[in-house]
N, C-alpha and C positions, 0 to 999 in steps of 0.2 A: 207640537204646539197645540194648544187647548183653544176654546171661540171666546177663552176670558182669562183676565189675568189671573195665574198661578198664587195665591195669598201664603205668602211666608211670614207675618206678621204675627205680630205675640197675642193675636185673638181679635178678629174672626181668624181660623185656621182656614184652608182649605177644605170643601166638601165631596167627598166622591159621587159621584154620578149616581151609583145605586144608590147610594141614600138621597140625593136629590128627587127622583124616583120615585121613593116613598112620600114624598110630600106632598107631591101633585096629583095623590090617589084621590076620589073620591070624599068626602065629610063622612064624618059617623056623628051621630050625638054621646057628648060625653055619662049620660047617663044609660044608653044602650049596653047591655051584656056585650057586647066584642070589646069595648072601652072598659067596662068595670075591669074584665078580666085581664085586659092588656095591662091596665093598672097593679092590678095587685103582681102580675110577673113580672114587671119591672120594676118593683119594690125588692122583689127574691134577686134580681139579678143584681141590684144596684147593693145588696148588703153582701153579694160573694165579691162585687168593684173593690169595695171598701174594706171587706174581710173583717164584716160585722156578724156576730148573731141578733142584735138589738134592733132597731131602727134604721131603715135609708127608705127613700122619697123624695119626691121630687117638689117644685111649683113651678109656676109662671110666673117668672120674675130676673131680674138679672143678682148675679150674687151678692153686688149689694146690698142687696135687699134682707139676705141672710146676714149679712152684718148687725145691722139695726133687729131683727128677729133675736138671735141671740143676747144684744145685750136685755132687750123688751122684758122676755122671758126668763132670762138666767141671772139679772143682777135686781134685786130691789133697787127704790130709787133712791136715788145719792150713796147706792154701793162701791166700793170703790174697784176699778178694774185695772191692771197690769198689762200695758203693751209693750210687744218687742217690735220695737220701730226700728227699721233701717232701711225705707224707702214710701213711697208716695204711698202706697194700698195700705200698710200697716199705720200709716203715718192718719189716714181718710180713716179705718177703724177705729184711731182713738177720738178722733174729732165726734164720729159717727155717738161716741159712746158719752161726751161729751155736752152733743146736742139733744141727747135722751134722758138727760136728766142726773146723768151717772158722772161720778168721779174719778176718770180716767187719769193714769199715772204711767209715765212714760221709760223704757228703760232704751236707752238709744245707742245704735253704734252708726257711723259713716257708712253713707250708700257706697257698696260693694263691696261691705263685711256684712259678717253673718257674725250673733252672737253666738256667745261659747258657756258652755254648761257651768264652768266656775264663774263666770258672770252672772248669770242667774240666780248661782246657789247665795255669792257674794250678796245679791240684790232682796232675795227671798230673805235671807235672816236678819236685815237689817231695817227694809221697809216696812212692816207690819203685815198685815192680813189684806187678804183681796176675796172680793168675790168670785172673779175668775179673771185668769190668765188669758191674751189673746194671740196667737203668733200664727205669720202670713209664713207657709213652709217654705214658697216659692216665691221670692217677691218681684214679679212682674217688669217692675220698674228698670231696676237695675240688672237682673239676671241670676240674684243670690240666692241657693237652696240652704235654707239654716237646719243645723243638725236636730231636725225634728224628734227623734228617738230620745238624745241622748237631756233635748229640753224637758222633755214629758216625764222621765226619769225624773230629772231634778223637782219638776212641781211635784209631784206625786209625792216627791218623801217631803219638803221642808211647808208644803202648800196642801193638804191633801183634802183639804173643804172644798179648795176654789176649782169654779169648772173649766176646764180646758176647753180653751173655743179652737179653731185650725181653719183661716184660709187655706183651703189645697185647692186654688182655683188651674194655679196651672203647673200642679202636679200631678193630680189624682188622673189615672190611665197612662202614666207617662214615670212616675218611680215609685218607688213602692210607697204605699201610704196604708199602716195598720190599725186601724181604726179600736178595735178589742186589747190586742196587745199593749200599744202603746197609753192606755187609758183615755181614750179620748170623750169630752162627752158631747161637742158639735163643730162636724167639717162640712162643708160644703163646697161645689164647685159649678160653675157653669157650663154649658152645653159646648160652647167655642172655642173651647180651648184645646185639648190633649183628646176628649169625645170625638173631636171633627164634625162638629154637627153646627146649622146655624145659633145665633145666640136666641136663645126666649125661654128656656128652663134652666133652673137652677137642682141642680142633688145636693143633696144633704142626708147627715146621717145623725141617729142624737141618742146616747144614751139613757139606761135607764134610771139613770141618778140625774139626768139632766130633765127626765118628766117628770120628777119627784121633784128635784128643786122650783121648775117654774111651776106648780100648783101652789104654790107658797108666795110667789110674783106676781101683785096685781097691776090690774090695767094691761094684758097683756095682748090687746088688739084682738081682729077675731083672722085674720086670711092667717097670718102669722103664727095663733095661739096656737104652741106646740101641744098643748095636752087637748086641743081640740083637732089637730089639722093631722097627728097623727095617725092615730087609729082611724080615721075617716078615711084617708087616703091609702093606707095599707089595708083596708077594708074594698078598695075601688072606686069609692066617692070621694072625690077632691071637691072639698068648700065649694070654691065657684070654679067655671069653665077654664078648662086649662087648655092650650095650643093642641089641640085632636093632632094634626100631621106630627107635628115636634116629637110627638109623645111615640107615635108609633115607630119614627127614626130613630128615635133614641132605646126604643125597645129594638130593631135591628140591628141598633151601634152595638147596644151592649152584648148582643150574642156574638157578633165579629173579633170583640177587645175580648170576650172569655175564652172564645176559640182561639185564638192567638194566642193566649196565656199572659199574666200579668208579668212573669219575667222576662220573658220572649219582648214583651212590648217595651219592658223598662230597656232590655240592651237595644234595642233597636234605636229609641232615645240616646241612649248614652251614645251611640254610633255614628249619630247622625250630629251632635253636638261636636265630637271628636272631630270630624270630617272638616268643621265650620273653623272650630279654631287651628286645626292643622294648617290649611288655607288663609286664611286672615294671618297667621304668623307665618309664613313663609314670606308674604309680601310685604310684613312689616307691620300687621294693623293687630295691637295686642287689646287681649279680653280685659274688660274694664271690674273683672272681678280677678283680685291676685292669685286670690286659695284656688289650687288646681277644682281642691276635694270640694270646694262649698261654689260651684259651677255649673248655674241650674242646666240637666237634660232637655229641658222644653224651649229656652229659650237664651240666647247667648248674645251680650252687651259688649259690643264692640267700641272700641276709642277709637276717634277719628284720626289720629295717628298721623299728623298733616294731613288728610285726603279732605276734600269736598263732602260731605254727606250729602247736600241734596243733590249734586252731582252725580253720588254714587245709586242713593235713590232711582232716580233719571234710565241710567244705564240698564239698571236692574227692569224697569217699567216698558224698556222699548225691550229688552228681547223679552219680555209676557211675563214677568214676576214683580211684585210687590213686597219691599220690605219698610219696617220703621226706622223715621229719621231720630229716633228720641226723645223719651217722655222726661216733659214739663222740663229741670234743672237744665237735665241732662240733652235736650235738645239741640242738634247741632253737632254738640261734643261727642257725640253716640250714636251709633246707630243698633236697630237690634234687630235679628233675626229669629223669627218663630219655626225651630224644626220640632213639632206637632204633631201628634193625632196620627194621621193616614197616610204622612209623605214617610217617603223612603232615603236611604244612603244616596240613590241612583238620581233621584229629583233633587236633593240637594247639591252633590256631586253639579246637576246640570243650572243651577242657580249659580253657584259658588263661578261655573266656567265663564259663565255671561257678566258677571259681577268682576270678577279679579282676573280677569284672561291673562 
């Protein structure tokens, strides 16, 4: 048992020790050479994360923030954008896209389906033109991983102007996400999620058709302005003062998650999920997503299945773990468990025993 509660929660994850460690070192100023230079290595590491040669970097900010960034930058105003909603975070990106000025357009399936590539293609030749596409890989809410690959395929051939935006908030570290391959041209993710780091940076990564398109996009703010905030920070200079500790934890995470290996980390995921719902269905409690296949690795959306959730919450809080009672609809109905980042088969294993004895 740990001096704090164990966080299995779909973000904040849990923090290891050594990297809390890193936080409580000493101040540097961010304009210091140990800083510039930390900067620009965790720009080289954050594009092998992502399996970019283009662009990755970071800010201070939550990934939110990266929402509103890309539409800023990548849709002129009153462009019109294409979301794949089918939960609260994709559902907040089109509003996000909405509230900026832009002409967001919805394509929707029921919380705890994932859409499917003949849907799209169906939507892409009959909808017209968009400026860019938006889809959340992993939607947080419900626990749905949508077949990213086989979306990006379909924009690419029937849509191949519009830019590819990609929540991978709480995929990226955690299943594969190809950032070059699959044409992507802006993901980003936060620090608390799959990283294991606290929350206050956000990564991202953007292509190089995505800094040619917003030089063409005005008004495009300045912390935010991708063709300004880029090369500054993959230079070492970030805009303004970014979280000194965060930065260099998250410069430690990322040598930990390369040495691991990105597939190594993805089955470790997928194991640790497996573990959760073997357990939940032995006792009765089935996953609130049906598709075995579209059953996000990070985070798994249980049905309350007759039990109590804040009950079962309770249980979990006295023997020293935290998990969620269900977000917004789904509160109550759901509960959800975050297997993330830095825990193991063997830490969930000892959740799951305190939780469903």
């Amino acid at each position: 048992m740990t001096d704090h509660p164990i966080l299995f929660l779909p973000g904040p994850t849990e923090v290891d020790a050594e990297l809390r460690a890193i936080l409580s070192r000493p101040q540097v100023g961010h304009r210091q050479k140990i800083f510039i230079d930390e900067t620009i290595a965790i720009c080289g590491k954050l594009r092998a994360l992502y399996r970019t040669s283009q662009h990755a970097l970071f800010e201070t900010c939550p990934a939110t923030a990266l929402m509103e960034a890309a539409i800023r930058n990548l849709v002129p105003p009153g462009g019109k954008t294409l979301h794949l909603v089918g939960g609260a975070f994709s559902e907040r990106w089109s509003r996000i896209a909405g509230w900026c000025g832009r002409s967001p357009e919805n394509l929707t399936v029921p919380m705890g389906q994932a859409h499917t590539a003949e849907q799209l293609r169906t939507h892409l030749r009959t909808g017209g033109s968009y400026s860019a596409i938006a889809i959340t890989h992993n939607e947080t809410s419900s626990g749905v991983l949508e077949p990213l690959r086989e979306l990006t395929a379909v924009a690419r051939e029937l849509a191949p102007d519009a830019m590819l935006l990609v929540d991978v908030v709480t995929s990226l570290a955690g299943t594969e996400v190809l950032f070059d391959d699959w044409g992507l041209d802006l993901a980003f993710a936060g620090t608390q999620k799959c990283l294991a780091l606290p929350p206050g940076l956000t990564t991202f990564a953007v292509s190089d058709r995505a800094l040619r398109r917003a030089e063409t996009v005005p008004d495009r703010g300045f912390l935010f302005d991708l063709v300004r905030t880029v090369p500054e920070t993959e230079a070492g200079k970030t805009l303004a003062t970014p979280c000194v500790p965060l930065a260099f934890a998250l410069s430690h995470q990322l040598d930990r998650v390369l040495a691991e290996g990105l597939p190594a980390r993805a089955a470790r995921h997928l194991a640790m999920r497996d573990a959760v719902l073997s357990r939940c269905q032995q006792v009765g409690i089935q996953p609130f997503v049906a598709e075995p296949a579209r059953r996000s690795p990070s985070v798994s959306c249980l049905l309350a299945s007759g039990h109590d959730v804040a009950a079962l919450a309770a249980r979990a809080k006295a023997a020293g773990f935290l998990i969620d009672q269900g977000y917004g609809d789904l509160k109550g109905k759901t509960f959800r468990i975050g297997h993330m980042g830095d825990h193991t088969v063997a830490r969930v294993q000892q959740l799951l025993a305190a939780l469903l004895p």
